[in-house]
C-alpha positions in Angstrom: -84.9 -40.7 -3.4 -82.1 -40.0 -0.8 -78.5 -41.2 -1.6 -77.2 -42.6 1.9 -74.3 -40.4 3.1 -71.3 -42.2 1.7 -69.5 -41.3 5.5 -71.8 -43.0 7.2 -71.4 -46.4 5.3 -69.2 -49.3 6.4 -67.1 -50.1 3.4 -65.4 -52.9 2.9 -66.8 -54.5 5.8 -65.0 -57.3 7.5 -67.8 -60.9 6.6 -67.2 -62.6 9.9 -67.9 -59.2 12.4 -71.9 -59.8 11.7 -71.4 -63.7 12.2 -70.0 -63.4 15.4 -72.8 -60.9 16.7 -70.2 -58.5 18.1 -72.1 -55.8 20.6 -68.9 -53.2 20.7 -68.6 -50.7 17.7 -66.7 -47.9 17.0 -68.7 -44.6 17.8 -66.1 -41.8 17.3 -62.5 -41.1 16.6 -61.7 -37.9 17.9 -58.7 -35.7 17.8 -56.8 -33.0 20.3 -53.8 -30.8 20.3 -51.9 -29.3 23.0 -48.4 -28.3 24.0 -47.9 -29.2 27.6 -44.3 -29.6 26.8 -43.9 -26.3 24.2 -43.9 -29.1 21.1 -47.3 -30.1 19.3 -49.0 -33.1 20.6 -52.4 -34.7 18.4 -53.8 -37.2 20.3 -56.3 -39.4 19.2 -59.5 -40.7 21.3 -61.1 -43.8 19.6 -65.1 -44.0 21.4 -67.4 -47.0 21.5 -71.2 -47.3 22.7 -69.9 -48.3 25.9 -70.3 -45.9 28.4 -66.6 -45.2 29.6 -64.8 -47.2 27.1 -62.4 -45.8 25.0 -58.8 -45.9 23.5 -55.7 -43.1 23.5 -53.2 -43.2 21.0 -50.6 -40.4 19.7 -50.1 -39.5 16.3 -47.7 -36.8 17.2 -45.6 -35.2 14.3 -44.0 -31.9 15.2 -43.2 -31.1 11.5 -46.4 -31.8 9.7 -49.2 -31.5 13.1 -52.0 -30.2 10.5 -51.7 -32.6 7.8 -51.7 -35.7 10.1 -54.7 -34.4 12.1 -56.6 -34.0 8.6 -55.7 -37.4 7.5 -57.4 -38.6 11.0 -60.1 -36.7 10.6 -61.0 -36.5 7.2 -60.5 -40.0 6.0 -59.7 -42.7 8.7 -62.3 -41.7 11.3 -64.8 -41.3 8.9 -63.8 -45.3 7.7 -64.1 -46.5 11.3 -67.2 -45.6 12.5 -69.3 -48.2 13.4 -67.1 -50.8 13.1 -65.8 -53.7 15.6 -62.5 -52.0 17.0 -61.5 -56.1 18.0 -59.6 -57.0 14.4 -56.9 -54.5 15.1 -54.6 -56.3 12.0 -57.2 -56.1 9.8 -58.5 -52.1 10.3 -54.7 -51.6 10.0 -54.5 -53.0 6.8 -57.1 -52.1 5.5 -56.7 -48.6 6.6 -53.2 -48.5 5.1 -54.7 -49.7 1.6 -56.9 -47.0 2.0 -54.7 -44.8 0.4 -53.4 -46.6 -2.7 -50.0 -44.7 -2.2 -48.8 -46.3 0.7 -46.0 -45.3 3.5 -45.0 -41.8 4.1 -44.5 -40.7 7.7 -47.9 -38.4 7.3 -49.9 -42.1 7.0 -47.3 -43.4 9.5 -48.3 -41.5 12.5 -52.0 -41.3 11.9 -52.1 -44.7 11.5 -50.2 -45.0 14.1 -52.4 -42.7 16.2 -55.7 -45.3 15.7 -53.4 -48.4 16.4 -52.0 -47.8 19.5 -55.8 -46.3 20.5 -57.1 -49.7 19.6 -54.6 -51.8 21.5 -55.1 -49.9 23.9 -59.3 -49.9 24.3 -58.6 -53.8 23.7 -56.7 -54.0 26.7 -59.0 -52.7 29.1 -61.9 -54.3 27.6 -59.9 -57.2 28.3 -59.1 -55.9 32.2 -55.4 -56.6 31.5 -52.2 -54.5 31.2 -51.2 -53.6 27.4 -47.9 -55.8 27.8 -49.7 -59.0 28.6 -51.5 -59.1 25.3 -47.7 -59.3 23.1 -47.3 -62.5 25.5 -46.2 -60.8 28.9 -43.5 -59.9 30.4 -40.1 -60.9 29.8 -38.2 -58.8 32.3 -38.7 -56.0 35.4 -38.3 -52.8 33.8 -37.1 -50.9 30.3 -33.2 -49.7 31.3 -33.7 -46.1 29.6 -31.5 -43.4 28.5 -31.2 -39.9 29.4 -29.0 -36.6 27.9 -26.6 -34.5 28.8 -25.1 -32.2 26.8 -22.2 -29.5 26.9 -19.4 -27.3 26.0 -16.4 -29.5 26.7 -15.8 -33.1 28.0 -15.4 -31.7 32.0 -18.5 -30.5 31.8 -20.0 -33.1 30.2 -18.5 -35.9 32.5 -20.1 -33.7 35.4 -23.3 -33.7 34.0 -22.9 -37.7 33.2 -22.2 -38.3 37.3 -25.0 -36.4 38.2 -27.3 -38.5 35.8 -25.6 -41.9 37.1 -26.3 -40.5 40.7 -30.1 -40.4 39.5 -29.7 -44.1 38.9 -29.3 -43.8 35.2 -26.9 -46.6 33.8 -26.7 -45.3 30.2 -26.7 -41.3 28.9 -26.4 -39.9 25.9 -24.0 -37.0 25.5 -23.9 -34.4 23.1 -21.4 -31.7 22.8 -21.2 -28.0 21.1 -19.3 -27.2 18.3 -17.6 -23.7 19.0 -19.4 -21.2 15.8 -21.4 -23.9 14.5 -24.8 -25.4 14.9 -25.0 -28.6 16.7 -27.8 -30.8 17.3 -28.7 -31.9 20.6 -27.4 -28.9 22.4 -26.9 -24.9 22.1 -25.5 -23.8 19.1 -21.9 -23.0 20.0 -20.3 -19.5 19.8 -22.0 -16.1 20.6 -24.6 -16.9 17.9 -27.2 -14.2 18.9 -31.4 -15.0 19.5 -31.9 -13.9 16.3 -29.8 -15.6 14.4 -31.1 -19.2 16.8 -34.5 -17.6 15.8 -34.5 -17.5 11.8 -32.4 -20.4 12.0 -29.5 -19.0 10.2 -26.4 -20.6 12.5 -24.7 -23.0 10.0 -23.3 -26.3 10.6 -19.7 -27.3 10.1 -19.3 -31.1 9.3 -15.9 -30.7 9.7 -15.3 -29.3 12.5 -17.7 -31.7 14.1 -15.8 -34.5 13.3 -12.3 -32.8 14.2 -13.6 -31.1 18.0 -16.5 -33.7 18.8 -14.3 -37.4 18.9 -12.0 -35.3 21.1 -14.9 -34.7 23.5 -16.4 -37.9 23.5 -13.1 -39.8 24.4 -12.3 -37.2 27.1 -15.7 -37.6 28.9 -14.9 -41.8 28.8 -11.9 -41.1 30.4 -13.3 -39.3 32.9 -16.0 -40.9 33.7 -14.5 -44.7 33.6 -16.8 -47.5 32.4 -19.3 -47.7 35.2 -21.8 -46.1 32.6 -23.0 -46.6 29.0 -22.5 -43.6 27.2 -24.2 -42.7 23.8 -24.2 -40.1 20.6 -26.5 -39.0 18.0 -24.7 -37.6 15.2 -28.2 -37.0 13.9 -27.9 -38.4 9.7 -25.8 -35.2 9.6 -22.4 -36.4 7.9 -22.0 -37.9 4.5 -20.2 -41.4 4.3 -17.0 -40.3 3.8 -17.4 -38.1 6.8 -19.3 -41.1 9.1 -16.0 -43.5 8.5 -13.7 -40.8 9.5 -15.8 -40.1 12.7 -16.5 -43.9 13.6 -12.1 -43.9 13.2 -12.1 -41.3 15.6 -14.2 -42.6 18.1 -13.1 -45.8 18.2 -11.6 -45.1 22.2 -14.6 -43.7 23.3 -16.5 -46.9 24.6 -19.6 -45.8 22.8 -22.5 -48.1 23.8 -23.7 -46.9 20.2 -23.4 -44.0 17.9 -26.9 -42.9 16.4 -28.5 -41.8 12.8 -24.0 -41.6 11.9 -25.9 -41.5 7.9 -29.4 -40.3 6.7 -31.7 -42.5 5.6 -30.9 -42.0 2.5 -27.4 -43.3 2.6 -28.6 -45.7 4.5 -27.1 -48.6 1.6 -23.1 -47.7 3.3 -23.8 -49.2 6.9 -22.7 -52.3 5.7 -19.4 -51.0 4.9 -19.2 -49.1 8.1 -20.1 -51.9 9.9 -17.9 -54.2 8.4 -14.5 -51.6 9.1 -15.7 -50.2 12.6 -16.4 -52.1 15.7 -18.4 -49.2 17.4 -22.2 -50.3 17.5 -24.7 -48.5 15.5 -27.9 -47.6 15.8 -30.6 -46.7 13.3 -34.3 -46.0 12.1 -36.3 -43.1 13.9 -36.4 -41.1 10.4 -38.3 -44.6 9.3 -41.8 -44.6 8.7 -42.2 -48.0 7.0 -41.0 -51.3 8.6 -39.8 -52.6 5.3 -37.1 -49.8 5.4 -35.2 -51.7 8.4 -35.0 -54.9 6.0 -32.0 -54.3 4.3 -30.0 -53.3 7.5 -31.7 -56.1 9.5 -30.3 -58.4 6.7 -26.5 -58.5 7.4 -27.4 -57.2 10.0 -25.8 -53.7 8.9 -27.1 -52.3 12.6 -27.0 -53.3 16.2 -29.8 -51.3 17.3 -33.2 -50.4 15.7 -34.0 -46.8 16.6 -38.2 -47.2 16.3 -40.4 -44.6 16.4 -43.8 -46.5 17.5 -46.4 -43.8 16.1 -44.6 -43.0 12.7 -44.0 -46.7 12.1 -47.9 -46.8 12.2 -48.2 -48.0 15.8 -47.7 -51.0 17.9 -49.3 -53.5 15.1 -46.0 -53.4 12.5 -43.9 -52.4 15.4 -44.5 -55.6 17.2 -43.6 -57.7 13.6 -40.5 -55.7 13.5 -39.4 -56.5 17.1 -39.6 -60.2 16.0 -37.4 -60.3 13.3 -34.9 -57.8 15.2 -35.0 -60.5 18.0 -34.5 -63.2 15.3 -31.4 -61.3 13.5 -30.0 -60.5 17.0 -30.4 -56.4 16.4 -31.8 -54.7 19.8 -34.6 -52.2 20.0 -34.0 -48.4 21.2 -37.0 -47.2 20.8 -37.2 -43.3 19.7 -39.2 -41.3 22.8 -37.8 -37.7 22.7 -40.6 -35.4 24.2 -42.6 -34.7 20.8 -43.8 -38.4 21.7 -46.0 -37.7 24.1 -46.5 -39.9 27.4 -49.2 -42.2 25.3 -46.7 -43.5 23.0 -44.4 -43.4 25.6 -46.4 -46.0 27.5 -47.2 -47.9 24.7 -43.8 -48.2 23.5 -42.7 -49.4 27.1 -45.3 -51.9 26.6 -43.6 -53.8 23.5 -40.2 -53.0 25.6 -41.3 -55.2 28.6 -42.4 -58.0 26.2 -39.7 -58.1 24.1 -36.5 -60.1 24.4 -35.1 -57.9 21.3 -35.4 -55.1 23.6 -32.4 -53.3 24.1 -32.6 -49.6 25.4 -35.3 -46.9 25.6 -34.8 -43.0 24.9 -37.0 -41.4 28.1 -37.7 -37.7 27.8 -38.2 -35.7 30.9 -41.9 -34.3 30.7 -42.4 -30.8 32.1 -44.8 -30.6 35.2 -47.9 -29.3 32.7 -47.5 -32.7 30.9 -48.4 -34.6 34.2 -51.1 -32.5 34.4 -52.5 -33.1 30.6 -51.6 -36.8 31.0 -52.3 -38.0 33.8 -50.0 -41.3 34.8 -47.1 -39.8 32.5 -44.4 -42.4 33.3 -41.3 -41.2 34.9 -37.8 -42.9 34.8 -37.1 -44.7 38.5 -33.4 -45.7 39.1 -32.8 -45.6 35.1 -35.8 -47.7 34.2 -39.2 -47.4 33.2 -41.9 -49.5 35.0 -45.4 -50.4 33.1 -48.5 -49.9 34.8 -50.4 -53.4 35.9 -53.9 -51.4 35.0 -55.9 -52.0 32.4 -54.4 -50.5 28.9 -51.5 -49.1 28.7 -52.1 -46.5 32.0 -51.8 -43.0 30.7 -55.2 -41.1 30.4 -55.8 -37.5 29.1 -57.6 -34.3 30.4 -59.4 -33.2 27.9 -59.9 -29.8 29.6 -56.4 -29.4 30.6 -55.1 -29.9 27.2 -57.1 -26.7 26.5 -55.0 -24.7 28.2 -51.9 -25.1 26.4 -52.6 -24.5 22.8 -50.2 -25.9 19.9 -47.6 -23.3 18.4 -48.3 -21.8 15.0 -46.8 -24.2 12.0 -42.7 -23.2 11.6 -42.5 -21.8 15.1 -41.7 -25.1 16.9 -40.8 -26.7 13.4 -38.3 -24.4 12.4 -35.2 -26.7 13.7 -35.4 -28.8 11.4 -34.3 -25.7 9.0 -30.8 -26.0 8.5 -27.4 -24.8 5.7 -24.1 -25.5 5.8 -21.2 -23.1 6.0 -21.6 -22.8 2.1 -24.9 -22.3 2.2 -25.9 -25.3 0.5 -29.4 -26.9 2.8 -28.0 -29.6 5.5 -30.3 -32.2 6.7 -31.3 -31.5 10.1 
């Protein structure tokens, strides 16, 4: 006698789904890359037995593409088909448990991938805009963030103008070390492509926190205090380091300094906080909500940097939110261009809803990216605006996405490869 295939079994199934006689079920979850944007995007498509209805979500990871995308295809979809997609809480717990070793930012973002899908196929079989299912709206528009980055502070303040001409009211400004790597701009020096290439330009801490406070105050200066202005030092200083920058700063009129310690240090933001009055912000490196606890406690942070498809989507994002709004922390959601225009949109979503919501990161999408995703948001006067369709507005061309295939693994990947002037490896 034929054993039934083990894949095509419900386990675990939810007792009530039956009772209630629900018609919808689960009929595919299917994945895509592309690189619209020259960084890996894995999208995920959850199908139902209703002709035209279906879910996006993102479960981008520019690090680790592969390893999500077999986690998604190997092990979750195989869990969800044929189920009810309604009971978005309990597939999310249950697919968490799924593991047995839970967290880890692979889990994270596929996870997150299937959440935001589901909210999202929810929504529209609801007829209603993603937003008004977290309660509605509780203000116009996200006020979001753009970056400007250069050699010295005239440039920079130049660069800020121009941004506040395009009706953005807070930028984040990064500025080149001269012979050393810096994140968030071109590595300064006459570091040749090949050096950029095998990533072998090394980063000087120190002379980050000597040149960069410098740069930071003169662009304030020049630019007055018509305009928030921000800095990610990217976990890239150790805490004796991050209290000597946060000194150095201290004139800058920094709406909020970013990542100052890795996540691993994360247990000396209290005593930064409590000898520094410029704000900090935290979290993107975070692929578990509980890791925010501790900060959210004092609070140790002013801002909660999440990352909605590594957190594993909107479900613990939304639970997060609440207690941030309860310890009086803001969100600043992470959306740099690895998160594609899905969880860019569903992000903007918990942003419009939230009164926790503080500021949103919004990457400027290359033309092919509007062509992939179809209603990619873009920035208007410094905000973002949610769409008032059905879901949360951004679709994806399948056959478009063809047409821009994913790099090889360590070509895109290879920034986050990084040594200090003594060689030792440097957290990127």
């Amino acid at each position: 006698m034929a054993q039934p295939d083990a894949r095509s079994e419900i386990l675990a199934p939810a007792p009530w789904v039956e009772e209630r006689g629900a018609k919808i079920r689960i009929t595919a979850v299917r994945t895509f890359l592309t690189a619209p944007h020259g960084c890996p995007h894995l999208v995920v498509r959850v199908e139902t037995n209703e002709p035209g209805l279906y879910g996006l979500g993102c479960a981008s990871d520019p690090q680790r593409t592969l390893a999500v995308r077999s986690v998604l295809d190997d092990y979750l979809a195989p869990m969800l088909t044929g189920r009810d997609p309604d009971d978005i809480d309990d597939l999310h717990r249950l697919l968490l448990n799924s593991a047995y070793w839970r967290g880890g930012s692979l889990t994270g973002n596929a996870l997150g991938g299937i959440d935001v899908a589901l909210w999202d196929l929810k929504a529209k079989r609801l007829g209603a805009p993603l937003y008004s299912l977290f309660g509605g709206r509780v203000r116009a528009f996200a006020e979001a963030y753009t970056h400007v980055d250069g050699a010295d502070a005239a440039e920079i303040a130049d660069l800020v103008t121009a941004a506040r001409e395009r009706g953005y009211r807070h930028v984040r400004i990064q500025a080149a070390v001269p012979g050393s790597d810096t994140y968030g701009t071109k590595a300064g020096g006459a570091a040749d492509p090949r050096a950029l290439r095998t990533r072998s330009v090394p980063w000087d801490s120190a002379a980050y926190v000597r040149f960069v406070p410098g740069v930071l105050t003169g662009v304030r200066e020049r630019v007055g205090d018509g305009v928030e202005l921000l800095h990610d030092v990217h976990e890239r200083l150790d805490p004796r380091q991050a209290r000597d920058f946060l000194r150095r700063v201290e004139d800058a009129g920094l709406y909020f300094v970013e990542d100052l310690l890795a996540p691993e240090d994360a247990s000396h933001f209290a005593g930064l906080r409590a000898t520094s009055s410029v704000p900090l912000a935290m979290g993107e490196l975070f692929s578990d909500v509980g890791q925010f606890l501790p900060l959210l406690e004092g609070p140790a942070i002013d801002f909660a940097r999440i990352r909605v498809p590594t957190l594993g989507g909107l479900t613990p994002a939304r639970k997060l939110a609440a207690y941030c709004e309860l310890r009086g922390v803001r969100l600043a959601p992470h959306g740099p261009a690895d998160v594609s225009p899905v969880a860019q949109a569903a992000t903007l979503a918990l942003d419009i809803s939230s009164h926790a919501f503080g500021v949103q990161e919004a990457a400027v999408f290359k033309p092919p990216v509007h062509e992939v995703f179809p209603g990619t948001i873009t920035a208007r006067d410094g905000g973002l605006v949610p769409y008032e369709t059905p879901g949360h507005g951004v679709d994806f061309d399948e056959a478009a996405a063809r047409r821009y295939p994913v790099p090889e693994p360590l070509v895109h990947d290879r920034w986050a490869l990084l040594r200090n002037t003594d060689g030792s490896v440097q957290r990127p």
